[in-house]
N, C-alpha and C positions, 0 to 999 in steps of 0.2 A: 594446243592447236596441232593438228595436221592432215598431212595433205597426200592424197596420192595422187598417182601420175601413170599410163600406161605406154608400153614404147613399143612397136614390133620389132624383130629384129630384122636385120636387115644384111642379105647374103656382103655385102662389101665389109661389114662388120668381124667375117671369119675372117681366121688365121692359117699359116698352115697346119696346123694343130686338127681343124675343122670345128675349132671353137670359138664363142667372141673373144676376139686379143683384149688383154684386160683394161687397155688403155679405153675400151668402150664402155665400159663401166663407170669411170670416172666421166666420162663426159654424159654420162645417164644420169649421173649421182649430177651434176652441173643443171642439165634439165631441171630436175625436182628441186634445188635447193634456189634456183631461181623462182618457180613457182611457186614456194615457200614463204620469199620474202617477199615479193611484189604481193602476196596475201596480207601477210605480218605491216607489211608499210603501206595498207591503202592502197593497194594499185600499182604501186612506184616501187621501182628500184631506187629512186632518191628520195629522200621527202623535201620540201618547199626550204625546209637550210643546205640543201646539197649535203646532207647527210646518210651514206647508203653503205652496204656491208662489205667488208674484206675480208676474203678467206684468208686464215691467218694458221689455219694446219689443217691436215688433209690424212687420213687412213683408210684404206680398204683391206679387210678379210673376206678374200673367196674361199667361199663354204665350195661349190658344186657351179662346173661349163655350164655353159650355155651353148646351145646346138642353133642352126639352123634350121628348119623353120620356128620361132618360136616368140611370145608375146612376153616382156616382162614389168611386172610393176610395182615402183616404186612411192614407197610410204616413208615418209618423213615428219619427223617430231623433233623437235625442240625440247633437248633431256636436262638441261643444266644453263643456268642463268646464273654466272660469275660476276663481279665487281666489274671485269675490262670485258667478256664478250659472255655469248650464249653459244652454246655448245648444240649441235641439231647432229641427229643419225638418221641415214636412209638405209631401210631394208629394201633388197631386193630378191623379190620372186618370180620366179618361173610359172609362169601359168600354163605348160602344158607338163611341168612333173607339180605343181603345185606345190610347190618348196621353197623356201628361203636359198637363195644361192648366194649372196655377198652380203657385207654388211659395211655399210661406212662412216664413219664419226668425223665431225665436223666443227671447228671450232671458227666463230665467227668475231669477228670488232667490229664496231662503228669508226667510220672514217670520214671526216670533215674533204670535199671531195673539191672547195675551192678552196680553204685554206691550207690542205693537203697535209692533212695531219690524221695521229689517232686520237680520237672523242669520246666523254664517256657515251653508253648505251644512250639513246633515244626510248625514253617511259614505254611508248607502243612495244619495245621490244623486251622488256619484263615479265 
């Protein structure tokens, strides 16, 4: 499965740099991986056992800035299905140099959300 996503960017997004601060990237990568799962789980961020995803590690490599004005978007895939979670990467690209600009890997659990625990994976998420 995957999914992509399109963002504009947005002048509050620059830094003094006059590029996106990279903490905007991660809340891009936040966007897509929500869109992801609410795909992956019917609709739901939880399913009907209140069973829904924890980020459980986080990585971003920026390849190339990001400028103002400009559109980017992000493609997310689901690369690895382990024993305890699923691992998803989001590319992101520049759609006005047409380029890969970052890349982030994702490692995800299932988390029992009223009995407040970690759970194995839920079948849909295989």
């Amino acid at each position: 499965m995957k999914t992509s996503k399109t963002i504009e960017v947005q002048w509050g997004e620059i830094d003094a740099s006059m590029h996106v601060n990279n903490v905007m990237y991660l809340k891009w990568v936040e966007s897509a991986r929500v869109d992801f799962l609410i795909k992956m789980n019917n609709g739901m961020l939880v399913n009907e056992e209140h069973i829904g995803a924890v980020v459980a590690w986080l990585d971003c490599k920026y390849i190339r800035p990001v400028r103002f004005p400009d559109t980017v978007r992000l493609e997310t895939t689901k690369t690895e299905v382990l024993t305890e979670k699923i691992v998803l990467e989001t590319k992101i690209y520049s759609n006005k140099h047409d380029r890969l600009v970052a890349i982030s890997r994702q490692e995800i659990v299932s988390y029992d959300f009223l009995r407040k625990c970690k759970v194995p994976l839920p079948s849909n998420w295989t």
